[in-house]
C-alpha positions in Angstrom: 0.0 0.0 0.0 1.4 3.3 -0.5 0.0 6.1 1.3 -0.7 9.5 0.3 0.0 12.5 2.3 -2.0 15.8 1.8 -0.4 18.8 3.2 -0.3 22.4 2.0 2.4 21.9 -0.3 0.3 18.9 -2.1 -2.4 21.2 -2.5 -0.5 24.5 -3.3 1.0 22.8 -6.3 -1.0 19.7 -7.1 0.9 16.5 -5.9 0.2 13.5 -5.5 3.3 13.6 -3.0 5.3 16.1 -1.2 8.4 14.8 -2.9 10.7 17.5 -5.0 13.8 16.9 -6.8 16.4 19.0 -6.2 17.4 21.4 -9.1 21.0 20.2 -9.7 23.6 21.9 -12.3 24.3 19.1 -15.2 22.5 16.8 -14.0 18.5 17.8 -12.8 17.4 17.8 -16.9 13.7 17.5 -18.6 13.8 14.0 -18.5 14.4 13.8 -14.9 12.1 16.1 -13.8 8.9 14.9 -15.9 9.9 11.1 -14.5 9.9 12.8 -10.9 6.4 15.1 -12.1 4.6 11.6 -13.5 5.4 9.7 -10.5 3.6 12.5 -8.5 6.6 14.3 -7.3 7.7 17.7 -8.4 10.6 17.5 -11.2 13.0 20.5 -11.2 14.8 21.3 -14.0 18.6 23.1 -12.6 19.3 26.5 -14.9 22.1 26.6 -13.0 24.6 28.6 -15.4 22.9 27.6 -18.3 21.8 30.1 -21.0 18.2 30.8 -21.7 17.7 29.1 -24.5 19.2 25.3 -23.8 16.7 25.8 -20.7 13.8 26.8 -23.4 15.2 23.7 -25.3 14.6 21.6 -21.7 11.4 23.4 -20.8 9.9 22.3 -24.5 11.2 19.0 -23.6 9.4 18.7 -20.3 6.3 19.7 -21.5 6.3 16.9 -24.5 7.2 14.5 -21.5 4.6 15.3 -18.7 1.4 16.4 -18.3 1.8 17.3 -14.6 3.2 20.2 -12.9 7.0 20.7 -12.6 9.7 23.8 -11.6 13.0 25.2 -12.8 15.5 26.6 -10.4 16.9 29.7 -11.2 20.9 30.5 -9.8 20.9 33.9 -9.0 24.2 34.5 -9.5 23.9 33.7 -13.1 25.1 35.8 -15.8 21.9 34.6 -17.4 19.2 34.9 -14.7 17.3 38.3 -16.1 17.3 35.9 -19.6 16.0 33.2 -17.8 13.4 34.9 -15.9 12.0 36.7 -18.9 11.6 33.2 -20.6 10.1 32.0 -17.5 7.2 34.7 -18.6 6.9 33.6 -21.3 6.5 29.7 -20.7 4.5 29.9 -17.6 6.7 27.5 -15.4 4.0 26.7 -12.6 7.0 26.7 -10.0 10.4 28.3 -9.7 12.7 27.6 -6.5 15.6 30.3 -6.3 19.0 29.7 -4.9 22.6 32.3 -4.0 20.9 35.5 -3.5 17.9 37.2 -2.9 14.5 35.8 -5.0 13.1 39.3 -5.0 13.2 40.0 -8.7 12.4 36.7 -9.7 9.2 37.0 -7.3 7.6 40.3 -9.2 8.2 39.3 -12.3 6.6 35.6 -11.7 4.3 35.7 -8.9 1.9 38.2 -10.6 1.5 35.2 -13.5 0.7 32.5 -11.3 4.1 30.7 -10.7 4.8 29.9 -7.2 8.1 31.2 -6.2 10.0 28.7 -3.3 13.5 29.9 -2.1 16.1 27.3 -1.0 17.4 28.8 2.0 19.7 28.3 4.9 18.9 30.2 8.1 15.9 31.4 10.0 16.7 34.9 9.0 17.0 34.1 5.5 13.5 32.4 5.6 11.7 35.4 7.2 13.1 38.2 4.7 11.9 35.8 2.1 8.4 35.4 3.7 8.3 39.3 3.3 9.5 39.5 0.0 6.0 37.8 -1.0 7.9 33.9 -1.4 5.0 30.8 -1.7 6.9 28.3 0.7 10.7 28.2 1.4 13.3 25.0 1.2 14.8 24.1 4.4 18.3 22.9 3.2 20.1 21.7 6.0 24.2 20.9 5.6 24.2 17.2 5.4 23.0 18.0 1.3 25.5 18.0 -1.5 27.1 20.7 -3.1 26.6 24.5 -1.6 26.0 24.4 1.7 25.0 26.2 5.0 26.1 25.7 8.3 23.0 24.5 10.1 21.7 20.7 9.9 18.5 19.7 8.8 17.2 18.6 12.3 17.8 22.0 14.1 17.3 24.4 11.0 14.1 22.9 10.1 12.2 23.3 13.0 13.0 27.0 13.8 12.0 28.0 10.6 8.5 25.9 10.8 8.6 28.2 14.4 9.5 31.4 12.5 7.0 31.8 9.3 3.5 30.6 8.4 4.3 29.6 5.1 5.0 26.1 4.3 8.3 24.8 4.7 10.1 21.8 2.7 12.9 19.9 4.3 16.1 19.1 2.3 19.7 17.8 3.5 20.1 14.2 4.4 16.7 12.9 3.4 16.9 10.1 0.9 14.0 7.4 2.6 11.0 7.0 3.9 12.6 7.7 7.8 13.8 11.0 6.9 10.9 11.8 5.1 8.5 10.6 8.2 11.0 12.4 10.3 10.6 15.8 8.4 7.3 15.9 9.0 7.7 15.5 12.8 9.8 18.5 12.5 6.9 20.4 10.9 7.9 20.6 7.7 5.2 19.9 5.1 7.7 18.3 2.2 11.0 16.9 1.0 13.4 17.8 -1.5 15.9 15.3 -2.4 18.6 15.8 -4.8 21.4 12.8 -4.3 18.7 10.1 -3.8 17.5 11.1 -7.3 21.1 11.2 -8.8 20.9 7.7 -8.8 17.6 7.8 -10.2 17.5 5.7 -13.6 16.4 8.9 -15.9 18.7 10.9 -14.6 21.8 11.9 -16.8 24.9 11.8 -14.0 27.4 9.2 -15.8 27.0 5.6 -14.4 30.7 6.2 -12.5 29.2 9.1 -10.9 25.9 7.2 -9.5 28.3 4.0 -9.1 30.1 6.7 -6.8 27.1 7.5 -4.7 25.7 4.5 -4.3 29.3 2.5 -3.1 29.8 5.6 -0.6 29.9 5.2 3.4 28.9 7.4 6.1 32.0 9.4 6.3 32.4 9.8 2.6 31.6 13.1 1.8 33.9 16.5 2.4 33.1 19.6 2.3 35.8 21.7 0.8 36.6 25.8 0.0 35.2 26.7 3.7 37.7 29.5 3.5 36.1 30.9 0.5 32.7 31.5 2.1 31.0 29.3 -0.3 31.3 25.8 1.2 30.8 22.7 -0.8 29.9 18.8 -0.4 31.6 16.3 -2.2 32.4 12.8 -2.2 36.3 12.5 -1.7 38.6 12.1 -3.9 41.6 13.6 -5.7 40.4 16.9 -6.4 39.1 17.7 -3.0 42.7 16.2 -1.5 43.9 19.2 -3.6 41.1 21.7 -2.3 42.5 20.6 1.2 46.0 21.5 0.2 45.1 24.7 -0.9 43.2 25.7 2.5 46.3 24.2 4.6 48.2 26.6 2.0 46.1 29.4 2.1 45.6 30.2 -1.2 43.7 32.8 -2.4 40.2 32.5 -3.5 41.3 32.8 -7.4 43.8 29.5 -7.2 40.7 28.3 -5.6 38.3 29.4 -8.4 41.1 27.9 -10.7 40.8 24.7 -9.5 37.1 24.3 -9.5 36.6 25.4 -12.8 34.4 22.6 -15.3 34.6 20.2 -12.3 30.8 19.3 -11.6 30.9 18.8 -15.6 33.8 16.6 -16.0 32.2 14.1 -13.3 28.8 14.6 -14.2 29.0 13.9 -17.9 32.3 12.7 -18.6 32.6 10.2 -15.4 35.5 11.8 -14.0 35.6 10.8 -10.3 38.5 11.3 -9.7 39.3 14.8 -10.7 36.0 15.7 -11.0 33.5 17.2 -8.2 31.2 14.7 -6.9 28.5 16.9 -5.6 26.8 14.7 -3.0 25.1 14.5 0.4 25.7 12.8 3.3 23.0 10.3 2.8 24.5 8.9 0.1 25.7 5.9 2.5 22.2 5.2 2.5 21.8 5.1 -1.4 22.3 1.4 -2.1 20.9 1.2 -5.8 20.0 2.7 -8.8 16.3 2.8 -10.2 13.5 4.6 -11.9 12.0 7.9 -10.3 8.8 6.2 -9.8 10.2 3.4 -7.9 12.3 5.8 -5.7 9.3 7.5 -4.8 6.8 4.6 -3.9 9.2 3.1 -1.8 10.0 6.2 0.0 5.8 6.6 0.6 5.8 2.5 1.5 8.2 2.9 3.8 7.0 6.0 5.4 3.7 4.4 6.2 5.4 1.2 7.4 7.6 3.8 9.7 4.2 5.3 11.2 2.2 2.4 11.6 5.7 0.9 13.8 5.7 3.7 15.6 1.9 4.2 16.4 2.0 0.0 17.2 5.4 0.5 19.2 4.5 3.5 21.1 1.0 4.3 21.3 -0.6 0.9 21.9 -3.4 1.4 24.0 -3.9 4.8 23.4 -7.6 6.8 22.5 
């Protein structure tokens, strides 16, 4: 049996499930995201540095692949965002989650057409100036998740902002089954976005070394490098993040940093360089033991999250009212 949860998010955006798919660079394409959006998840489709029109190219895609609703994250540190916004007028994405700086431009110029605007952010503060700026829901992204990173873990962030603003709140970092996703919701959030657990997701394009990666990973796999640049990342380890170590012992300048990091996500993402490449990941990937379609990712999480409650309410609450 799998169950389905109704929350405000489900309703807000018409899901079958609270599930969302993180909006990762190189590898969060149209095929991805409509698998995600037909299993009755939301797909995101990453613009990450991308120019407007190979996302037009990937929106067009989506559309010809799903029926249901799906988003497109917008990195606001693009040299491409105003582009990519004014094609997101034009194309009506029903949902647009925002990451590396502040949503407010992306908010009047899509929120007036319908799209619901859902920042990914990283502190209660950062939640709250959002809430003003007129955001839909926000994305709890704790620092257990892959690539940029906050400071905060998902168990203490996600609460305080549930605590802090009345809008909906979705829980990301270190959720990748159905006991993170029950345990999310015991923390008041009222969704999950996952972004490694869908990596390994058949449709998705990461090269087979990089999901191979992922899914042979153990707890204490992942590093997170560049600290001392202010823009802290999470990787698996390997060769190129023994050199981003040397360079912090070194103290290197941010440049010799930059240097280094250049085309990295792309060489292991599509070329299947783990080794030199950056192997964006989360923590959970020691939990990721296999690779397999979107829709079976997602009906196991919902089995296992009802199997998880029904335990507990067995375990815990026999003989209650």
């Amino acid at each position: 049996m799998v169950i389905r949860f109704k929350t405000r998010i489900t309703e807000m955006l018409n899901l079958e499930y609270p599930i969302f798919q993180g909006g990762m660079a190189w590898v969060a394409n149209a095929d991805l995201a409509a698998a995600v959006s037909n299993a009755g998840g939301l797909g995101i489709i990453g613009a990450g540095n991308a120019p407007a029109d190979w996302l037009e190219k990937e929106i067009k895609r989506a559309k010809e692949l799903t029926n249901k609703p799906f988003g497109v994250n917008i990195m606001l540190l693009s040299p491409y965002v105003d582009d990519v916004i004014e094609l997101l007028k034009r194309e009506r994405v029903p949902v647009v989650t925002t990451g590396a700086g502040s949503p407010q431009k992306v908010i009047d110029a899509l929120k007036p057409l319908g799209t619901k605007v859902i920042p990914v952010i990283a502190s209660v503060a950062h939640a709250k100036r959002v809430e003003k700026q007129g955001a839909d829901a926000v994305v709890a992204e704790g620092t257990e998740s892959g690539g940029h990173i906050g400071e905060l873990t998902t168990m203490v962030l996600v609460p305080q902002v549930v605590d802090a603003v009345s809008i909906p709140v979705i829980a990301a970092g270190g959720i990748g089954d159905g006991r993170g996703f029950v345990a999310a919701l015991a923390l008041g959030a009222e969704g999950v976005q996952m972004g490694t657990r869908f990596v390994c997701a058949l449709e998705s394009p990461a090269h087979i070394k990089y999901k191979e990666r992922i899914v042979n990973a153990g707890d204490r796999d992942t590093v997170v490098t560049a600290r001392i640049t202010g823009h802290p990342v999470r990787c698996l380890k390997n060769k190129l993040t023994k050199e981003f170590e040397r360079l912090e012992m070194e103290r290197a300048s941010i440049e010799e940093f930059e240097k280094l990091g250049v085309g990295k996500l792309r060489s292991a993402v599509v070329e299947g360089d783990v080794e030199w490449g950056s192997v964006m990941a989360g923590q959970v990937s020691g939990l990721i033991k296999d690779i397999k379609p979107a829709k079976e990712i997602i009906e196991d999480i919902m089995r296992e999250a009802y199997s998880v409650l029904e335990g507990l309410s067995s375990k815990y609450l026999r003989g209650e009212a």
